[in-house]
C-alpha positions as CSV (number, residue, x, y, z in Angstrom):
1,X,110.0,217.7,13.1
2,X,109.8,220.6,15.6
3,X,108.3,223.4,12.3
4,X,105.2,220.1,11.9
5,X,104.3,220.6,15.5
6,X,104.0,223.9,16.1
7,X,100.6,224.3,16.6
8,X,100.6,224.8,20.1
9,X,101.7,228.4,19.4
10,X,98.1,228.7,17.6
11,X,96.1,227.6,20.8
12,X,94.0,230.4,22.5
13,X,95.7,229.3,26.2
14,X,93.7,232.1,27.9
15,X,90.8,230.2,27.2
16,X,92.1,226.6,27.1
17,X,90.3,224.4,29.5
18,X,91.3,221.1,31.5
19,X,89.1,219.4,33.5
20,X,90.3,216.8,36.5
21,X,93.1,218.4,36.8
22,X,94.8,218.0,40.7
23,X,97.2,221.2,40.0
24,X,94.9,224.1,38.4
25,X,96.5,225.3,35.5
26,X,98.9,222.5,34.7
27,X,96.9,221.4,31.9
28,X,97.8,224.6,29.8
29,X,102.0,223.8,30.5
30,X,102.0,220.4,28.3
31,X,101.2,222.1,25.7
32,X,104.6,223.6,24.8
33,X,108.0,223.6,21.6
34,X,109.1,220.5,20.1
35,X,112.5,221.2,21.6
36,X,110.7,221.5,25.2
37,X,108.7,218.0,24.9
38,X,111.4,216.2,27.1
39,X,111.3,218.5,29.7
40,X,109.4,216.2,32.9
41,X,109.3,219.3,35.6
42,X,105.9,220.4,33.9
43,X,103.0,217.7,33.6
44,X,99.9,217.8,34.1
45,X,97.8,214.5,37.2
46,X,94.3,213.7,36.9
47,X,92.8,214.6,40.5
48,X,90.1,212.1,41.5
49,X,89.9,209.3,38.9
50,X,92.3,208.7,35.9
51,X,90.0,210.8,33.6
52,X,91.2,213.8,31.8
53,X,89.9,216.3,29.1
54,X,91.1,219.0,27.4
55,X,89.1,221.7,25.7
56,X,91.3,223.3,23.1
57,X,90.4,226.3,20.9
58,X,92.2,227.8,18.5
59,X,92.9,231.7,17.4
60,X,92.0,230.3,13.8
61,X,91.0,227.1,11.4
62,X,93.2,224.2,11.8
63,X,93.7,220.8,9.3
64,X,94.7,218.6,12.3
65,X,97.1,216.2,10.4
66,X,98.9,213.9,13.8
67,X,99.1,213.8,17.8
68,X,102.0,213.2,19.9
69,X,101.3,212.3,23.4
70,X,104.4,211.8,26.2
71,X,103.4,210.4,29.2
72,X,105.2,208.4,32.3
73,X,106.8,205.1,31.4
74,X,104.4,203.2,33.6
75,X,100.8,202.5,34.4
76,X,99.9,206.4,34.9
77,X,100.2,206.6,30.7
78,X,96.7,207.1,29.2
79,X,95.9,204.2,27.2
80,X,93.2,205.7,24.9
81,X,92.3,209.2,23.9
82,X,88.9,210.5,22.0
83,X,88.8,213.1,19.8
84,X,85.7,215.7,19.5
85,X,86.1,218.3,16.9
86,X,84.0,221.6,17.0
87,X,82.2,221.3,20.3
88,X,83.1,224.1,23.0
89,X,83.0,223.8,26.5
90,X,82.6,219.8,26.8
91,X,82.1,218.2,30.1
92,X,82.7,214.7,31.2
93,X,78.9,213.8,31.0
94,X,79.4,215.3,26.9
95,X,82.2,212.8,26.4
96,X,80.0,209.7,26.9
97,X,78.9,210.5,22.8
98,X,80.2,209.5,20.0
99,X,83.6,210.5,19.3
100,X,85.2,211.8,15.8
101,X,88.0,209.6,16.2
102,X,89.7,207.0,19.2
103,X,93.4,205.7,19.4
104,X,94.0,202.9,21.7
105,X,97.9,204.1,22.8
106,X,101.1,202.8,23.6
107,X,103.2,204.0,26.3
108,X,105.6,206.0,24.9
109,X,107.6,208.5,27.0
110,X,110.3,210.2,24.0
111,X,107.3,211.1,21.7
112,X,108.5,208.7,19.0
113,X,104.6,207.5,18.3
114,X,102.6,209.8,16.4
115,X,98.4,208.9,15.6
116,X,97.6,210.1,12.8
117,X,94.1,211.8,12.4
118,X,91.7,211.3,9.1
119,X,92.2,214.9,7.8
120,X,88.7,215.0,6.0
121,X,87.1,214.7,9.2
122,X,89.8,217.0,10.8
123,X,89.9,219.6,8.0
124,X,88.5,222.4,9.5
125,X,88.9,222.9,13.7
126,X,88.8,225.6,15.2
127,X,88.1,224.0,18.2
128,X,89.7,220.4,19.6
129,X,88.5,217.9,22.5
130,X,90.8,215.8,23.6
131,X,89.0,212.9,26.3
132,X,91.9,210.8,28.1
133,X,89.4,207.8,29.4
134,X,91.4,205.2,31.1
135,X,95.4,204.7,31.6
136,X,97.2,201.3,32.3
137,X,95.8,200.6,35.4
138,X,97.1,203.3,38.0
139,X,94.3,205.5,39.5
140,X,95.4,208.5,38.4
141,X,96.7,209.8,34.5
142,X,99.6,211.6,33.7
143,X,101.2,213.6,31.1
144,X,104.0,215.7,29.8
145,X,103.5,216.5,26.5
146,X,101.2,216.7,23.8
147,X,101.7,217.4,20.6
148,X,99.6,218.6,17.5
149,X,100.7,218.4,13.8
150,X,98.7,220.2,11.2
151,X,98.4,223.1,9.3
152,X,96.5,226.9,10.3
153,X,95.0,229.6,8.3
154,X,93.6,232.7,10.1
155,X,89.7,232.7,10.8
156,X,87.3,235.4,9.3
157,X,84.9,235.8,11.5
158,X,83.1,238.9,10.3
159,X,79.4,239.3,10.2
160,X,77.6,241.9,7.6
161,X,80.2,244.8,6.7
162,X,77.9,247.4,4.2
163,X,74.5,246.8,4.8
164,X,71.4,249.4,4.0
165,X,67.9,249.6,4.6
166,X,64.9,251.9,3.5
167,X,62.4,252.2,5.6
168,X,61.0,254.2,2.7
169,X,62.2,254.4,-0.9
170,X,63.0,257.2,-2.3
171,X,62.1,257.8,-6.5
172,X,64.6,259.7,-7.3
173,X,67.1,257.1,-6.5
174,X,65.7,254.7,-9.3
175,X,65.7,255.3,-12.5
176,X,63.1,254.3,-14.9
177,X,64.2,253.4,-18.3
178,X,60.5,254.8,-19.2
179,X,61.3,258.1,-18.4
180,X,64.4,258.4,-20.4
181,X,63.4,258.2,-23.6
């Protein structure tokens, strides 16, 4: 299962984004190998309430296909997560909209749940917002690993590549078919 979620080598961490987090930069550390997902030194702890979001982007197009999420086995596991897809640089007061798609989730701390996402609606990401709203109770979130199953293609963003203009024409570059014969 470790080739299906290898996404997380795709992510553009330079510019990844997590807000509420109490360490800075522990958000970008969850996101790491299969083989690495039961590895509890790095996690990331929401600072002031239990809420957490994660502004992902991508270094191409992704078809988001399933989640993973490890968390603590206890009340510090989120219990739901919202999906945004396409909207960069979200803020709290952005996640009170209307979400792509919600899981209410288990607590699961080996990764052994996986939610899977509607893939028309998913098809084409280039960038993902993850919104971690509430946990079981505790007043702050925590968690070790997410996963992200899908398949990448590399992005074309180029704008115009051959482009001329005349600001006056010039006759002798058209030909008239009057003049030929």
């Amino acid at each position: 299962m470790g080739v299906e979620y290898s996404l997380y080598t795709k992510i553009d961490k330079n510019n990844l984004q997590c807000l509420n987090e109490a360490v800075e930069g522990s958000g970008k550390t969850i996101f790491k190998p299969w083989e690495e997902r039961l590895n509890f030194e790095t996690f990331v702890e929401s600072d002031a309430d239990e809420e957490l979001l994660f502004n992902i982007p991508f270094t191409g197009n992704v078809k988001l296909k399933g989640i993973i999420i490890i968390g603590e086995d206890s009340n510090t596991h989120p219990s739901k997560i919202r999906l945004f897809k396409n909207r960069p640089a979200m803020t709290f007061d952005d996640a009170t909209s209307v979400a792509d798609q919600e899981f209410q989730l288990h607590i699961d701390n080996l990764g052994t749940l996986e939610y899977a996402t509607k893939i028309v609606t998913f098809n084409s990401v280039h960038h993902l917002t993850l919104h971690f709203p509430s946990n079981f109770g505790d007043e702050t979130t925590r968690i070790y690993y997410i996963g992200l199953r899908g398949e990448y293609s590399q992005a074309h963003h180029h704008g115009v590549t051959i482009c001329t203009y005349e600001a006056r024409p010039n006759i002798s570059d058209h030909k008239n078919p009057l003049e030929d014969t």
